[in-house]
N, C-alpha and C positions, 0 to 999 in steps of 0.2 A: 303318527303315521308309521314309523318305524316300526312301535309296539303291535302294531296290526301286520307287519310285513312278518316280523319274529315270531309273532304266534300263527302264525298261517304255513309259516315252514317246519315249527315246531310240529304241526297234527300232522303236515307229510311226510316228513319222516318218520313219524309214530305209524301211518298208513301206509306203508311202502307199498304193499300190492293189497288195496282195498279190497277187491272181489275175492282173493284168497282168505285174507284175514278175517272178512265178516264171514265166508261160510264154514271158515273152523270156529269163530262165536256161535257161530248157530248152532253148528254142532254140539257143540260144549254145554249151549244150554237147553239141548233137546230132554237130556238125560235129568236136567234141572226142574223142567218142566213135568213131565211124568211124575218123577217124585211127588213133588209139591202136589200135584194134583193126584197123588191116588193118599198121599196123608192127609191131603185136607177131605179127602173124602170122608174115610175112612175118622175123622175126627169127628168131622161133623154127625157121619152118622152115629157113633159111640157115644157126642153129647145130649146130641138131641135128644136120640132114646132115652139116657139117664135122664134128664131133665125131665122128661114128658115123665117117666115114672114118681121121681121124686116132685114135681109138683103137684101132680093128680092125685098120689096117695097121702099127702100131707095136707095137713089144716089149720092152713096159710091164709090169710088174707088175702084179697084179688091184688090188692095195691103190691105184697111182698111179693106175689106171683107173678104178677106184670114187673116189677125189678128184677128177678130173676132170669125174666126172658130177656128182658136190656141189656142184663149183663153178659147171656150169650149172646146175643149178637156184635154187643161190644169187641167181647173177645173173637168174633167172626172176622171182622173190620181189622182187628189189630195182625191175626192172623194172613190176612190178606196181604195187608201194607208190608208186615215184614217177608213175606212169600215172595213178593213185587221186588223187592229191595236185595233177598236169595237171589232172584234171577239175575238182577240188574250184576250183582257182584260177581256172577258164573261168568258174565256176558262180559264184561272189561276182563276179566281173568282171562275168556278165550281171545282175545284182541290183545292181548298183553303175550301168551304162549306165543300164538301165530306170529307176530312181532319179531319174537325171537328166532324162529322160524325161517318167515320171508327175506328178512334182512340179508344173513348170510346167501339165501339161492340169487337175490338180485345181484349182489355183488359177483357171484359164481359168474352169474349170465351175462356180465359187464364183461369181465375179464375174456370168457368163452366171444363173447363178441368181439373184443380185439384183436384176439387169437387169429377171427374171421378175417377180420381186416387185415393181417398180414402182421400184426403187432407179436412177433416171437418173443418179446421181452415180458410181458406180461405175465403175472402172478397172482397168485389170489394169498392176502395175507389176514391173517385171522390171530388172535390171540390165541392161545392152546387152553385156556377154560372155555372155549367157544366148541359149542358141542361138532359144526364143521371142520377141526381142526386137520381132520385124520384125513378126510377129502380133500381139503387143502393143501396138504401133503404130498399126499399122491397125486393131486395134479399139476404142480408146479415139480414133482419129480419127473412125471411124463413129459414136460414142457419142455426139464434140461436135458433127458435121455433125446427129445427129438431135436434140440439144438447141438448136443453132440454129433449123433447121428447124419445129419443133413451138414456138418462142419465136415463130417470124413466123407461121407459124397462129393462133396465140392472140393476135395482135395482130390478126391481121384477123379472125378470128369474135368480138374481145370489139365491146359494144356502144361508138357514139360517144354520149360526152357532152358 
């Protein structure tokens, strides 16, 4: 039961913001899909032709003729499966980008959320190989500039005693 709790929290943190992540996959493998499908066009037509030439002008047996055509289609199928398997690896790669992506903004929007709530202590901290770093930066520098700021306000509207 644990094992099912663990891996169920493992995939939500892999899917921080589902709806973002899958339409930067889709994205990612739009460009995946064209390809594929103007190569495979483009294959098929270039074998076919050869093939219809080189069987119709050769004096072949029906039987080597008919293996001949098995074997393009073979390679039709094989073509396909690894096409399928293209996308599928485009499609985790874009779920895997976005990943990297979402994580850092949710965290931003957490922090930005506290801010809301009156939490002036709040920070957003990031590694500096983390491509948000420099954002990071700069808004935990805005955060102290306005806990300054609002410390010398309150220094001059408190009363003198």
């Amino acid at each position: 039961m644990t094992r099912k709790k663990h891996s169920k929290r493992n995939l939500s943190h892999f899917l921080i913001s589902p709806s973002f992540q899958l339409k930067i996959a889709s994205f990612s493998l739009l460009p995946g899909v064209i390809i594929v499908a103007i190569y495979g066009l483009l294959i098929n037509g270039q074998m076919k032709e050869n093939y219809e030439i080189l069987v119709s002008s050769s004096p072949m047996e029906d039987a080597v003729k008919n293996q001949l055509w098995l074997e393009l289609d073979q390679f039709k199928i094989q073509f396909v499966a690894f096409s399928f398997l293209f996308l599928i690896l485009i499609f985790f790669f874009g779920i895997f980008l976005s990943h990297r992506v979402a994580g850092p903004i949710c965290k931003m929007k957490k922090v930005m959320e506290q801010v809301r709530k009156g939490d002036r202590d709040a920070r957003l901290l990031f590694r500096e190989t983390e491509e948000f770093s420099e954002m990071a930066t700069s808004f935990n520098n805005m955060m102290d500039s306005l806990a300054i700021e609002e410390s010398k306000i309150e220094r001059h509207t408190e009363p003198n005693t």
